[in-house]
C-alpha positions, -999 to +999 in steps of 0.1 A: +710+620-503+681+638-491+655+611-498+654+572-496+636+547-513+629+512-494+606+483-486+587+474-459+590+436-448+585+423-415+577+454-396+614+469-404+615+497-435+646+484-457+663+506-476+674+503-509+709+520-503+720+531-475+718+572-466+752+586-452+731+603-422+739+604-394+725+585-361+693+602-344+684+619-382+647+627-380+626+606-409+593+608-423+576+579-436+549+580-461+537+556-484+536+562-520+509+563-538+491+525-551+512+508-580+490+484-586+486+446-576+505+439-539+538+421-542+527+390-529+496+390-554+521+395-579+543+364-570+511+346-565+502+350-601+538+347-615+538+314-596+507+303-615+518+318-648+552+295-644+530+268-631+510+269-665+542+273-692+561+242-673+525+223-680+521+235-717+564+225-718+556+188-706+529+188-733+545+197-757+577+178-752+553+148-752+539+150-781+575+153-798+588+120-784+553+102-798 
């Protein structure tokens, strides 16, 4: 394997699989290029999103029990 993919969380890169390199191997680190909205904007949003369809669910499920 000659090039990893991985995440960086909590000021440690994590790698999606591990490489079978050895010890001292020389890396280079780049990031690639914007995809878009940030993770945690994403999760934001998908909170709210959820937020909103358990809402619309309540309201709906009350106006089948009246």
């Amino acid at each position: 394997m000659a090039e990893a993919l991985g995440t960086y969380r909590n000021g440690r890169i994590v790698l999606d699989e591990q490489p079978n390199w050895p010890d001292g191997t020389k890396v280079l680190i780049r990031l690639l290029p914007d995809q878009g909205v940030p993770a945690t904007d994403r999760n934001d949003d998908f909170r709210a999103a959820l937020a909103e369809v358990n809402v619309r669910y309540r309201k709906a499920l009350k106006k089948l029990a009246e």
